[in-house]
C-alpha positions as CSV (number, residue, x, y, z in Angstrom):
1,X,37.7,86.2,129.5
2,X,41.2,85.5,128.6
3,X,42.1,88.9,128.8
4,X,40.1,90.8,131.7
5,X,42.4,88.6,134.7
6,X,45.4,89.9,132.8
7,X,44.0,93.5,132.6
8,X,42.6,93.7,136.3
9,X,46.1,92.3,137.7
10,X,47.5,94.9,135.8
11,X,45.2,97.5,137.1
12,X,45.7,96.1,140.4
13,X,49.6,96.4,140.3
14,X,49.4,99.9,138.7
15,X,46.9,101.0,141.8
16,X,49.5,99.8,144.0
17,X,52.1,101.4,142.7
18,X,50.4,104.8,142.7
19,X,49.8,104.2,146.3
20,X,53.0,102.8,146.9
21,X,54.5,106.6,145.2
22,X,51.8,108.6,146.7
23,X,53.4,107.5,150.3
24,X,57.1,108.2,149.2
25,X,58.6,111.2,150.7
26,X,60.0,113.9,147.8
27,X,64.1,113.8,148.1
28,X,64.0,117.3,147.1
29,X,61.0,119.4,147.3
30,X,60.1,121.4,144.0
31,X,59.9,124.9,146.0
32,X,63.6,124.4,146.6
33,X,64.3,125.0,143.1
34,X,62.2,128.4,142.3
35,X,65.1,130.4,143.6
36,X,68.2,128.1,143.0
37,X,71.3,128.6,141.2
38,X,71.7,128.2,137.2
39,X,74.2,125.8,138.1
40,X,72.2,124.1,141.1
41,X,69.2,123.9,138.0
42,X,71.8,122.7,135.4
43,X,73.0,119.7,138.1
44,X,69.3,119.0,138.1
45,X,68.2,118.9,134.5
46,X,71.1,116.6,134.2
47,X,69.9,114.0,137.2
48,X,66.9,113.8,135.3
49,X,68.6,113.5,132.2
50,X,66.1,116.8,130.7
51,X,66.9,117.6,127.2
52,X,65.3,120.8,125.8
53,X,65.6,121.5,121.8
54,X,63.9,124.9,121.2
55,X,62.3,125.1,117.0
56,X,61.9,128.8,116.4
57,X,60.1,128.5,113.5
58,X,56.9,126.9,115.3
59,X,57.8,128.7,118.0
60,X,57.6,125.1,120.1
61,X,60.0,123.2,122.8
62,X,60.8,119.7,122.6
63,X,61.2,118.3,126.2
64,X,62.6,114.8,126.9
65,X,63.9,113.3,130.2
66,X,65.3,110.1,130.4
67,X,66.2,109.4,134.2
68,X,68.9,107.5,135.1
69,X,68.2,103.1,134.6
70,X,68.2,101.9,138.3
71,X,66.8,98.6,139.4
72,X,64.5,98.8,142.5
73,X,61.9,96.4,143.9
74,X,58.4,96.5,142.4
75,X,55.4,96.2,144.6
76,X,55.8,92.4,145.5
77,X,59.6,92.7,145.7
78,X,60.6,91.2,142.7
79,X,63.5,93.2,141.1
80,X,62.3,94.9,138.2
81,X,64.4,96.5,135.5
């Protein structure tokens, strides 16, 4: 028992959240980018801090992105970091 309250507020805040994103308009929408500039793309890989380390033995790409740390409100508008 001591576990499923924690787990089902969790689930709870994470549904919210989803909900909460699902409503929240796109800045920039994706299409925009199909047909923009190396340099527009290059401005946006670094936005979203996207790192790309290609091996060419296994013929595989790393990805990472590590956006930018910004404190915003969480669901019940407590700052969250």
């Amino acid at each position: 028992m001591a576990l499923i309250d924690p787990l089902n507020r969790a689930k709870e805040e994470c549904d919210a959240a989803e909900e909460e994103l699902a409503r929240t308009p796109s800045r920039t929408p994706v299409g925009k980018y199909f047909n923009a500039s190396p340099a527009r793309l290059q401005e946006l890989y670094e936005e979203v801090g996207l790192e790309m380390a290609y091996n060419a033995k296994e013929r595989m790409v790393d990805v990472t992105i590590r956006p930018p740390r910004r404190v915003s409100a969480c669901v019940r508008g407590r700052p969250s970091h």
